[in-house]
C-alpha positions in Angstrom: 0.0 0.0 0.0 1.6 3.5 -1.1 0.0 6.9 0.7 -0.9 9.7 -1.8 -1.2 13.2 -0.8 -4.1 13.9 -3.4 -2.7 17.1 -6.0 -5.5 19.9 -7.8 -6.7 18.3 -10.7 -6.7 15.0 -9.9 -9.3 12.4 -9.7 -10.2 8.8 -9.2 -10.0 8.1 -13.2 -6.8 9.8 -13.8 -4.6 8.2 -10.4 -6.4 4.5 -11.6 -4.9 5.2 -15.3 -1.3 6.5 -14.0 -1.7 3.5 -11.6 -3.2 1.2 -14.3 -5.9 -0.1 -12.5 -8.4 -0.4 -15.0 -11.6 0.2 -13.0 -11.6 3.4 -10.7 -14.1 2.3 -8.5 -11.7 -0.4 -6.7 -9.7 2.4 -6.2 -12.3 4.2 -4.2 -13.2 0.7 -2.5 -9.8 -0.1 -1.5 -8.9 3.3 0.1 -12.5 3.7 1.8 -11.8 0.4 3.7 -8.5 1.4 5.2 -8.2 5.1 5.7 -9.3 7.1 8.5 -12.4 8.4 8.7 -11.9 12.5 8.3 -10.0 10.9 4.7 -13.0 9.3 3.8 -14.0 9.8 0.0 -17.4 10.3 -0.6 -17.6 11.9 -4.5 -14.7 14.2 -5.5 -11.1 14.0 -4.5 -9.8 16.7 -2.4 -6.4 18.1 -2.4 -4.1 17.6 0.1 -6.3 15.0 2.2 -4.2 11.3 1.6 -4.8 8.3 -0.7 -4.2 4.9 -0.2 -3.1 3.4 -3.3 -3.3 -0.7 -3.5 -0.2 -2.5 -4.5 0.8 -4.1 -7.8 -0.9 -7.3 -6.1 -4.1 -6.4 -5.6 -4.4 -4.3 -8.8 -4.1 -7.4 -10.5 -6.5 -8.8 -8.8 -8.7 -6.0 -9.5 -7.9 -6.1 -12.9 -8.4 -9.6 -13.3 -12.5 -9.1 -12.9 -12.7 -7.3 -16.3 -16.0 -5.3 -15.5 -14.2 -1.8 -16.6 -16.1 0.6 -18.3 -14.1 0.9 -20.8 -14.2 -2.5 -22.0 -18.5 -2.5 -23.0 -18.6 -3.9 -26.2 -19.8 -0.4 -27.4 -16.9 1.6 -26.5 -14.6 -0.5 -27.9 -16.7 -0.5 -31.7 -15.1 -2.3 -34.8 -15.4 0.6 -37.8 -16.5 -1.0 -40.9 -15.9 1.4 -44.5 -18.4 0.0 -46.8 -18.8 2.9 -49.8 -20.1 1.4 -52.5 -22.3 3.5 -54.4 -21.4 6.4 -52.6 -21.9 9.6 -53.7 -22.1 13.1 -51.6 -21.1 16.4 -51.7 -19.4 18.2 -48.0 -19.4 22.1 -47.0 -15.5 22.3 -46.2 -15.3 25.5 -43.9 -11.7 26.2 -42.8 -10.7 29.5 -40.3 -7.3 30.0 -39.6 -6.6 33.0 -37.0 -3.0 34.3 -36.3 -2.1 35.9 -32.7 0.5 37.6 -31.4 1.8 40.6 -29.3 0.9 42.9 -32.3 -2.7 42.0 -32.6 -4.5 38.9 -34.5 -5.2 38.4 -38.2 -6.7 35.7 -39.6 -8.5 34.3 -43.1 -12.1 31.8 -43.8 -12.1 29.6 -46.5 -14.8 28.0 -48.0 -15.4 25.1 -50.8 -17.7 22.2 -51.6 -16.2 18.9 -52.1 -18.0 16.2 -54.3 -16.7 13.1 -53.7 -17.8 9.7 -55.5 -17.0 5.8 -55.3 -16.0 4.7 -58.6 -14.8 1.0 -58.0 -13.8 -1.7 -55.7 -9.9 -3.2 -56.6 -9.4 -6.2 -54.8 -9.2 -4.8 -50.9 -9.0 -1.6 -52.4 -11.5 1.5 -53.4 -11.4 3.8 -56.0 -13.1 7.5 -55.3 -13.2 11.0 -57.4 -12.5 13.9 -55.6 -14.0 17.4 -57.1 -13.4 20.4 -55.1 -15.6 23.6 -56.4 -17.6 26.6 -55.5 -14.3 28.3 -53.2 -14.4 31.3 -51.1 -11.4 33.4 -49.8 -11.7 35.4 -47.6 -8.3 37.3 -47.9 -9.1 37.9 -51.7 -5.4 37.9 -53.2 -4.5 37.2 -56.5 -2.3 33.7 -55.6 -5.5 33.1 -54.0 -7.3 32.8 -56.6 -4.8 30.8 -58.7 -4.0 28.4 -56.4 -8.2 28.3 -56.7 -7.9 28.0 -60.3 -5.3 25.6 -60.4 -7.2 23.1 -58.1 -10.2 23.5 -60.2 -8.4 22.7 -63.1 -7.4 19.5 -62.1 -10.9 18.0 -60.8 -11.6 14.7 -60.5 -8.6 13.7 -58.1 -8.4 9.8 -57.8 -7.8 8.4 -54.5 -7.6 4.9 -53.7 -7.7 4.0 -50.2 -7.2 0.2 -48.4 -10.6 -1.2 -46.7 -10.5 0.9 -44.0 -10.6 4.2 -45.7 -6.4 5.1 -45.0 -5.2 6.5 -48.5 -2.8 4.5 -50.2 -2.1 7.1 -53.4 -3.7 9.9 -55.1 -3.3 10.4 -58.9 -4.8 12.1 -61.7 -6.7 10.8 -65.0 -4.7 10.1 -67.4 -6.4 12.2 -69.9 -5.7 15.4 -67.2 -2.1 14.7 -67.1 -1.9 14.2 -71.2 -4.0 17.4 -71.5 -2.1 19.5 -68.9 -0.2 21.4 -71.8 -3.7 22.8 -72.6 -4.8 23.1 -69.2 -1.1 25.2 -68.4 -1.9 27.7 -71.3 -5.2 28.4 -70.2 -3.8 29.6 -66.7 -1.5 31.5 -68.1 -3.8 33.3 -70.1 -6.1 34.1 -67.2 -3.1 35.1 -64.9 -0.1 36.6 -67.3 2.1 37.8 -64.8 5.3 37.1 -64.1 5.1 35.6 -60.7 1.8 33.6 -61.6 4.0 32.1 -64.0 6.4 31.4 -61.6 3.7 29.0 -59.5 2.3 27.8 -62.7 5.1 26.3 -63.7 6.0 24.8 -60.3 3.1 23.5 -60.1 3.2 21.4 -63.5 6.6 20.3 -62.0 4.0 18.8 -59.1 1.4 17.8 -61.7 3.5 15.6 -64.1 5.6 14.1 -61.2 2.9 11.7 -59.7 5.0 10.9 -56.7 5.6 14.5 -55.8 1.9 15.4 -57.0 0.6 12.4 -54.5 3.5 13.6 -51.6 1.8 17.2 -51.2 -2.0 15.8 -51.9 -1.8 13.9 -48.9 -1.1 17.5 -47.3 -4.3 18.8 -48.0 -6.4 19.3 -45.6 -9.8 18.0 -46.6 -8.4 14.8 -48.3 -6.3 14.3 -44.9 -8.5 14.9 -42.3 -11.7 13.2 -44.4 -9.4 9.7 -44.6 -7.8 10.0 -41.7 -7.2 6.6 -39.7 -10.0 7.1 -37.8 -11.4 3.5 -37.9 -8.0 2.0 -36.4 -8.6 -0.8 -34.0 -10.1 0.2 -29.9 -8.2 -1.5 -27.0 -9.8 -0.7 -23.7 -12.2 2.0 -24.8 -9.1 3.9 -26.9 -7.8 3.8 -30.2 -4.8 6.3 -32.1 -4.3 8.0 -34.6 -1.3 9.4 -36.5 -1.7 13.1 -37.8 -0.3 16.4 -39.5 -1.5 20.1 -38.6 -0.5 23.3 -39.2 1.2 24.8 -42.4 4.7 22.9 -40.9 3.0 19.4 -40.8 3.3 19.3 -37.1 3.4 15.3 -36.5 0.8 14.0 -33.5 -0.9 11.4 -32.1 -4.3 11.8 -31.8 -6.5 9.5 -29.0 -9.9 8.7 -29.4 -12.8 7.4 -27.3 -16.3 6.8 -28.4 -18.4 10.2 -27.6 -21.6 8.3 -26.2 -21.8 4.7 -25.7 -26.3 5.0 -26.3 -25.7 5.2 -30.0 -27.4 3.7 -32.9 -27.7 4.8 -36.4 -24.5 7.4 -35.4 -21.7 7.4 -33.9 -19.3 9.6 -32.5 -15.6 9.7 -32.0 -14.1 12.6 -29.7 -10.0 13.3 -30.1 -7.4 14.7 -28.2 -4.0 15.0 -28.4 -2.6 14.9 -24.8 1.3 14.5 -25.7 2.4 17.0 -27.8 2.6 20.4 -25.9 3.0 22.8 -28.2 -0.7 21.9 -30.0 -4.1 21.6 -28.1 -5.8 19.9 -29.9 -9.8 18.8 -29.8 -11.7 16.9 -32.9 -15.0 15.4 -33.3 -15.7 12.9 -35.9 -20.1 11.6 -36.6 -19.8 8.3 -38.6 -22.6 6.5 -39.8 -22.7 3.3 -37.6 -24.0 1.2 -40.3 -21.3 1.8 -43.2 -18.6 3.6 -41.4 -18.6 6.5 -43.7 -18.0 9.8 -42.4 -21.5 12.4 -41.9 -19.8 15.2 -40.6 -16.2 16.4 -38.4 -15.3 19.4 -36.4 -11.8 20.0 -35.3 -10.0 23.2 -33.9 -6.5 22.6 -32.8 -3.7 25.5 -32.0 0.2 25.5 -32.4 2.2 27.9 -29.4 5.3 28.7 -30.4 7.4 31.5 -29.9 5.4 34.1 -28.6 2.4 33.0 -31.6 -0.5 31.2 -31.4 -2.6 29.9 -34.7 -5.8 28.7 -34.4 -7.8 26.4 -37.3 -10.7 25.0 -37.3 -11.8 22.6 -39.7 -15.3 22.2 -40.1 -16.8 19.4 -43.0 -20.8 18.4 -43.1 -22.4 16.4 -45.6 -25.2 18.1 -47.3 -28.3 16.6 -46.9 
């Protein structure tokens, strides 16, 4: 038995975890039969009053009865990703705001994505990606090219494995053969000098798939929406591996099931508890039925020095 002088913040869930006895209430029951009576616990923990803490024995023991929470059936849900014969269009809203000692700044950005099963390969599905109908808030010219050039490229094709992870993105062939075409046409709407500049760069992207497939899995609808999100639960948690913020910050994103009374829905609630520059909060609503994706909200924000940028990512499926 170890004594524990309770800290702020703590509670019963959060000592059983660090502890890893995997159902809190034994922890309540053990200390409740040994301590003295003014450290009796009746709901909260309070700070400063002590804890007794059961040995690696008895948390065993504990263990070994397998009623926690965390292992129901429903918390711990196997994802399927059935799309065939899908075919829906999401709002993608994206707000990005900028903070420092000088004030904030920040930019909305808005587009449609159209997104369509085309065929099943083996394990392995075949989708068309068309992005349309953008909004910038910040109204520049490279704006509006970089808008253009996206457009001009429409249908994407991304195969993913059976559970939805991308495996490559790639254009039509006849896109690629026409892109000479497709080049002058930009060129024509933007004729300056530095237009031409990214033009041309980004025919370098265009015609070299496995540069044109490196910086598509950068983008942040095609990223987010095919996320990992169906990886395996153990114990009520599963992870996933993910990119934010304009340097591709690497994290590791944990996810529990939001409530365990669902049915036709299902929702997965993220944080990211180990990286401490980036706070990071997501919410993805999954049909339970087919595993495809209904809607996601996720705002996350980067500190370093002495800056702060906010996103949030919003995607719904219209009805």
């Amino acid at each position: 038995m170890i004594v524990h002088f309770i800290l702020h913040g703590e509670t019963l869930e959060s000592i059983s975890e660090e502890i890893k006895l995997e159902n809190p209430k034994y922890l309540k029951e053990y200390h409740n039969k040994r301590c003295a009576r003014e450290d009796y616990i009746q709901d909260e923990l309070i700070p400063r009053k002590k804890l007794l803490i059961p040995d690696l024995k008895d948390i065993n023991e504990y263990n070994s009865r397998n009623d926690a929470p965390f292992k129901h059936p429903k918390l711990n849900p196997v994802l399927s990703f059935d799309p065939e014969n899908f075919s829906k269009i999401y709002d993608v809203n994206i707000n990005e705001i900028t903070k420092n000692e000088a004030g904030k700044k920040g930019n909305f950005i808005s587009f449609t994505v159209s997104l369509k099963w085309v065929r099943k390969d083996s394990e392995e599905h075949i989708f068309h990606l068309f992005k349309n109908n953008f909004y910038d808030q910040s109204g520049s010219k490279m704006s509006d090219l970089a808008t253009e050039c996206m457009r001009s490229l429409n249908p994407a094709v991304i195969k993913t494995d059976s559970k939805g992870k991308v495996i490559s993105i790639s254009l039509k062939k006849e896109t690629i053969d026409n892109f000479h075409s497709i080049k002058e046409k930009l060129l024509d709407l933007f004729p300056d000098k530095y237009a031409k500049i990214y033009i041309d760069e980004y025919e370098m992207a265009v015609l070299d798939q496995k540069l044109f497939d490196q910086r598509m899995r950068d983008d942040t609808f095609i990223k987010t929406y095919f996320a990992p999100v169906r990886n395996e639960f153990i114990n009520g948690k599963s992870y996933v591996e993910q990119t934010v913020g304009e340097d591709n910050t690497s994290i590791t994103i944990q996810q529990k099931v939001g409530n365990e009374n669902y049915s036709q829905e299902i929702s997965l609630v993220q944080i990211s508890p180990s990286n401490p520059d980036v706070d990071f909060n997501g919410k993805y609503t999954l049909f339970s039925e087919n595993g495809l994706i209904k809607n996601i909200d996720i705002i996350y924000s980067i500190s370093r020095y002495g800056v702060q940028n906010v996103t949030n990512i919003k995607i719904k499926q219209k009805s």
